[in-house]
C-alpha positions as CSV (number, residue, x, y, z in Angstrom):
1,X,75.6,107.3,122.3
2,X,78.3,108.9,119.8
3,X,79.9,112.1,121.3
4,X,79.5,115.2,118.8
5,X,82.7,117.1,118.7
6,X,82.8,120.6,120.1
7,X,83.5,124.1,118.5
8,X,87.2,123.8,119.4
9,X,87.4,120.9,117.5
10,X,86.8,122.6,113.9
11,X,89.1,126.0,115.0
12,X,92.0,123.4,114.9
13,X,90.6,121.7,111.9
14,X,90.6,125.2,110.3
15,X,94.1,126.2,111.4
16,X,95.5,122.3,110.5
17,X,94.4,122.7,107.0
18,X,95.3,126.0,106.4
19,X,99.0,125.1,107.7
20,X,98.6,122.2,105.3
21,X,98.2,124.1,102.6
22,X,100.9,126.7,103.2
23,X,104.0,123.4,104.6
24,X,102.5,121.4,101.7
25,X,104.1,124.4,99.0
26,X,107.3,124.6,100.9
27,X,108.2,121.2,102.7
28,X,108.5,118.9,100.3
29,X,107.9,115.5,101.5
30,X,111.2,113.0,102.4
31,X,110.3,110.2,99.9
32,X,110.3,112.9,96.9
33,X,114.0,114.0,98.4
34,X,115.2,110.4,99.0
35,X,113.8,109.4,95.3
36,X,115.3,112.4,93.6
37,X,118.9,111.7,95.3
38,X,118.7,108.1,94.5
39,X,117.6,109.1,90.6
40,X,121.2,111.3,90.8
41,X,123.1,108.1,91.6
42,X,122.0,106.0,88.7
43,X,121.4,109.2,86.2
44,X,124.4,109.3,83.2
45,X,123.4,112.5,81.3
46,X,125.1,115.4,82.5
47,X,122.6,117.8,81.8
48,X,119.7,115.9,83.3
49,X,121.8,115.5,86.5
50,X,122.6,119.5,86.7
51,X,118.5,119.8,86.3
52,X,117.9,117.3,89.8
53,X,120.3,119.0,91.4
54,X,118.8,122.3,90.9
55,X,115.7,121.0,91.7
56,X,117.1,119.8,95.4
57,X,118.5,123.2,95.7
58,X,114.8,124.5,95.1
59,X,113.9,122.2,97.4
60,X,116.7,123.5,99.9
61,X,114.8,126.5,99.7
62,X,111.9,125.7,100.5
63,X,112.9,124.8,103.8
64,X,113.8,128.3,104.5
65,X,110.3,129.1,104.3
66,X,110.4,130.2,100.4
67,X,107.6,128.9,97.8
68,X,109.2,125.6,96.2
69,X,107.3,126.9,92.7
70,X,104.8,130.0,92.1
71,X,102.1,128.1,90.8
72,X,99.8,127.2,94.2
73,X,97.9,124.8,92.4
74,X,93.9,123.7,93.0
75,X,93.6,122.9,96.4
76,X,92.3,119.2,96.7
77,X,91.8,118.1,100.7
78,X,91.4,114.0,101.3
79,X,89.7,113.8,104.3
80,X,88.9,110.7,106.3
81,X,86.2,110.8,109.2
82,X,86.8,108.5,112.4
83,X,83.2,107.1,113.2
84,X,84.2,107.5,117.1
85,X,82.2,110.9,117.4
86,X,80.0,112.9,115.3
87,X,81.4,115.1,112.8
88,X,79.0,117.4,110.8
89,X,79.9,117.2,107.0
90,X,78.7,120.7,105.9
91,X,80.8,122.0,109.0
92,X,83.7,120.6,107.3
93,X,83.1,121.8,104.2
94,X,82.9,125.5,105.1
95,X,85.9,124.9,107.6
96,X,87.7,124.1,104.6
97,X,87.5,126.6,102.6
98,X,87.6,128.8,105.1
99,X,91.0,127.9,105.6
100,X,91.8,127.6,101.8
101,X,90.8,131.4,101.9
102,X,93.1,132.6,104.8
103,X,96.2,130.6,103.6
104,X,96.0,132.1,100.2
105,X,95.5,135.5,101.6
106,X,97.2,135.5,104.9
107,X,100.5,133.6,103.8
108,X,100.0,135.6,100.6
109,X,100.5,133.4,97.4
110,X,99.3,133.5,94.1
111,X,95.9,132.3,93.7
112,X,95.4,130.0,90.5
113,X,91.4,129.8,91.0
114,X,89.6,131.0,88.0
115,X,86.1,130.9,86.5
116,X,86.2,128.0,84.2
117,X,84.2,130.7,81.1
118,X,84.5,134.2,82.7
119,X,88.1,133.6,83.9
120,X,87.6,135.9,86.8
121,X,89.7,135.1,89.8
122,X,89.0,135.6,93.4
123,X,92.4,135.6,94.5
124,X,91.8,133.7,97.5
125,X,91.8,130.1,95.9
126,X,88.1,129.3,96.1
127,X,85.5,129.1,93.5
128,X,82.8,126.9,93.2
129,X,83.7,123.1,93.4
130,X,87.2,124.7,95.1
131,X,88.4,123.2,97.3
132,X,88.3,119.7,95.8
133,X,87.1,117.5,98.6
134,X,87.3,114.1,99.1
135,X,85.5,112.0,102.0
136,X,85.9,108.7,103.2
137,X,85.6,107.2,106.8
138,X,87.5,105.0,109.0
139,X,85.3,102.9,111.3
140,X,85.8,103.4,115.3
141,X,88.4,105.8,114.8
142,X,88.8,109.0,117.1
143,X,90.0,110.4,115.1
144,X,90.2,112.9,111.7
145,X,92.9,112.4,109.1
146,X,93.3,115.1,106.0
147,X,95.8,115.2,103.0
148,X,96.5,118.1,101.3
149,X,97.5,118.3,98.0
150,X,98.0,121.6,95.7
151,X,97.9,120.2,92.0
152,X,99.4,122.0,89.7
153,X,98.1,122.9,86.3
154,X,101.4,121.7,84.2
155,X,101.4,118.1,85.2
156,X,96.8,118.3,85.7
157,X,96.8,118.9,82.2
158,X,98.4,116.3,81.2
159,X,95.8,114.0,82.3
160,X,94.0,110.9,80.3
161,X,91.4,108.4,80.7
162,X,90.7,105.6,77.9
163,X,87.4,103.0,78.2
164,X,89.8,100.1,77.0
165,X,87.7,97.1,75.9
166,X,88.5,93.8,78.3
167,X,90.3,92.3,75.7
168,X,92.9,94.9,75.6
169,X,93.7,93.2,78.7
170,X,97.0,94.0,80.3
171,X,99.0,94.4,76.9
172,X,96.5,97.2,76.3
173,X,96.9,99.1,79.3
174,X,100.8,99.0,79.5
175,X,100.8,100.8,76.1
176,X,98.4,103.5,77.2
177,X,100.3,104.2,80.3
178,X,103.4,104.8,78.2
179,X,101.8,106.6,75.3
180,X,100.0,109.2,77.8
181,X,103.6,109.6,79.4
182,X,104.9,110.1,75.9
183,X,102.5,112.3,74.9
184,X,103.1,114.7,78.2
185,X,106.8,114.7,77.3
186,X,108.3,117.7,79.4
187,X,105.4,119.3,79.6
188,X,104.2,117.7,83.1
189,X,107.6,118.7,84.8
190,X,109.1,115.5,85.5
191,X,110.6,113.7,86.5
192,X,107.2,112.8,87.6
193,X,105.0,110.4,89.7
194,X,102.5,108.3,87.5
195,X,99.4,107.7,89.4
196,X,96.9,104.6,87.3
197,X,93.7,104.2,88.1
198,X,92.0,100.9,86.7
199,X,88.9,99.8,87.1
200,X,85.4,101.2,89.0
201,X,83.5,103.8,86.4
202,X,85.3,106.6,84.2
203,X,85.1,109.2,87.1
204,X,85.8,106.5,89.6
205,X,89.1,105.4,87.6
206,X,90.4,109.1,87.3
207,X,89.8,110.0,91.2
208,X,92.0,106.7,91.5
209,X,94.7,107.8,89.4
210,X,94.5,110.8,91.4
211,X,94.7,109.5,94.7
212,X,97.5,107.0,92.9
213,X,100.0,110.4,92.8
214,X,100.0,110.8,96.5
215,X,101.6,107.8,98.1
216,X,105.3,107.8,98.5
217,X,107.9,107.6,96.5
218,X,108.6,104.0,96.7
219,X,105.9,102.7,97.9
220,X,104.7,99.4,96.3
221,X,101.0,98.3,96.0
222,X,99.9,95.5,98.4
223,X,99.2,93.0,95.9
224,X,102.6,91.7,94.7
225,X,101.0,91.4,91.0
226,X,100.2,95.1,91.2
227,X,102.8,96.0,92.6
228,X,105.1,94.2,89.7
229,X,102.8,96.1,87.4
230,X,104.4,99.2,88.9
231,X,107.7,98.6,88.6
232,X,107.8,96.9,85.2
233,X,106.4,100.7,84.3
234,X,108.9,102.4,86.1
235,X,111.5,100.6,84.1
236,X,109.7,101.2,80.6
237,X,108.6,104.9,81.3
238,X,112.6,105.3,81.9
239,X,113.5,103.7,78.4
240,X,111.4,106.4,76.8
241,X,114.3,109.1,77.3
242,X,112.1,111.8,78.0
243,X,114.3,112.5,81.3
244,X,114.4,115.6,83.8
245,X,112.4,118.7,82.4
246,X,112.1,116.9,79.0
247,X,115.4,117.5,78.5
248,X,116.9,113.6,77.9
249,X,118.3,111.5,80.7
250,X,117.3,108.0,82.4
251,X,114.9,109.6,84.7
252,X,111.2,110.3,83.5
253,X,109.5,109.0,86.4
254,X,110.5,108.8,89.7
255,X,107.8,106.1,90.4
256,X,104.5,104.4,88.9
257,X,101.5,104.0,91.3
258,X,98.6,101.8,90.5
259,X,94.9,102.0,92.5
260,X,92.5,99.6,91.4
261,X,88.3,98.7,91.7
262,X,86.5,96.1,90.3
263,X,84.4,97.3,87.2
264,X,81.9,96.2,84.8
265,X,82.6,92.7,82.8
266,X,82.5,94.7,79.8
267,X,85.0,97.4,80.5
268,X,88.4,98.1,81.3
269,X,88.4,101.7,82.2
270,X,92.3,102.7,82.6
271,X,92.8,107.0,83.5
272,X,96.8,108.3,84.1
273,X,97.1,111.1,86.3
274,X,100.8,112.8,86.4
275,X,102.4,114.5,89.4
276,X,105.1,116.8,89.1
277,X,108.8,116.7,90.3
278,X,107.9,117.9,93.7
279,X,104.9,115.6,94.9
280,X,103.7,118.3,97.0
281,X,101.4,117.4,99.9
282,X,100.8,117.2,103.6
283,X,98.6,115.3,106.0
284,X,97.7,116.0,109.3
285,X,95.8,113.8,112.0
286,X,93.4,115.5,114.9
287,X,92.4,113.5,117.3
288,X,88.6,114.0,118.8
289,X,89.8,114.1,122.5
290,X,93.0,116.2,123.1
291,X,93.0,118.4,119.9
292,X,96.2,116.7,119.2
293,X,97.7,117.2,115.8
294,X,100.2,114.8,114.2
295,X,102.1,115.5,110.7
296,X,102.9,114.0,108.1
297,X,103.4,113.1,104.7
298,X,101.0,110.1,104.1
299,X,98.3,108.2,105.9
């Protein structure tokens, strides 16, 4: 028989996320450091290489325990279930926002949540639909993993889904990755992280280029056609001169992440999701037995 977890299970799960929240606006993670400092090396405009440096400074400061950037973002949790004990969904659910609540007001920091007609605010981060909450599970695990990620609106609103017909085909979606880049310009904060989503239905695709945003910088796709995919973008997206802050230079994008699902034979469903400079986010594992929490950056 499955084991249900106790009460002191989702305490920690409140105080994990919570702290996720709060390192995932100040710490920002290693591969976004590593790829900004490599981007310095090969950079040749001066101005664009006075911007990344400022923006490692920023980053400096964060790590004194000051806000990288005032805008907080919508809080979106990634949260994947082990199947080695019970784990009530609605539990997590409030346990989530619970702890959305009492890092926006406890820490304090701005709250961004608004009503999408009234545009009254809360001020604690929540609203209805917020937190953004993804679930998946991981079979036999024992095990909870959750990613944090606080989206912000300049790089959200920049965001773009096209129902490309199949025979588009890969010509097709190359030039919609690049004119959705081209069209955010500076606008998104770059240089930035491209998450593509192809495939699986029009919400389906745009959760994908969501999800796309969060791996590290540097991180290649399993599939060594995919993953050429990336990097072929990386190079184009760089040609288009956009640079650092939109102010010219060799850097636009610090990386190109693809995540795919099959789809219908008569679609071709392609959605670009941008991620600012700082690829904010934090994950955290609990395990079911000890209470043990392990961080990170990625899964």
């Amino acid at each position: 028989m499955i084991e249900t977890v106790g009460e002191d299970f989702y305490a920690v799960l409140e105080a994990t996320a919570r702290e996720a929240y709060v390192m995932s606006l100040k710490d920002i993670p290693v591969d976004v450091r590593d790829g900004l400092r490599a981007a310095l090396k090969t950079e040749t405009h001066p101005r664009a290489i006075q911007i990344m440096q400022t923006m490692l400074d920023a980053v400096d400061l964060g790590d004194t325990g000051m806000m990288v950037c005032q805008d907080t973002g919508i809080p979106i949790y990634w949260l994947r279930i082990g199947t080695a004990a019970y784990v009530d969904g609605g539990r997590l659910r409030e346990v989530i926002e619970t702890a959305t609540r009492k890092a926006t007001l406890e820490t304090p920091f701005r709250s961004s949540i608004v009503h999408p007609i009234e545009r009254t605010n809360r001020q604690d981060s929540t609203g209805e639909g917020v937190p953004v909450l993804h679930f998946d599970f991981t079979p036999g695990a024992d095990y909870l993993e959750l990613l944090m990620m606080p989206k912000g609106s300049g790089s959200e609103n920049w965001s773009f889904l096209k129902m490309l017909l199949p025979a588009d085909g890969e010509p097709g979606i190359k030039k919609f990755i690049l004119e959705s880049v081209a069209a955010a310009g500076g606008k998104a904060c770059p240089p930035l992280v491209v998450g593509v989503g192809l495939g699986g239905t029009s919400d389906q695709c745009v959760a994908l280029a969501k999800e796309a945003t969060a791996r590290p910088v540097g991180m290649r796709h399993p599939d060594p056609k995919v993953a050429a995919f990336e990097l072929d973008m990386l190079a184009q997206i760089n040609q288009l001169g956009i640079g650092p802050q939109g102010l010219g230079g060799d850097t636009t994008a610090l990386d190109v992440h693809i995540e795919r699902a099959w789809t219908h034979n008569s679609m071709n469903p392609v959605a670009v999701s941008m991620q600012c400079w700082r690829g904010e986010r934090r994950r955290a594992r609990i395990n079911y037995d000890d209470l043990n929490v392990d961080w990170g950056y990625w899964w």
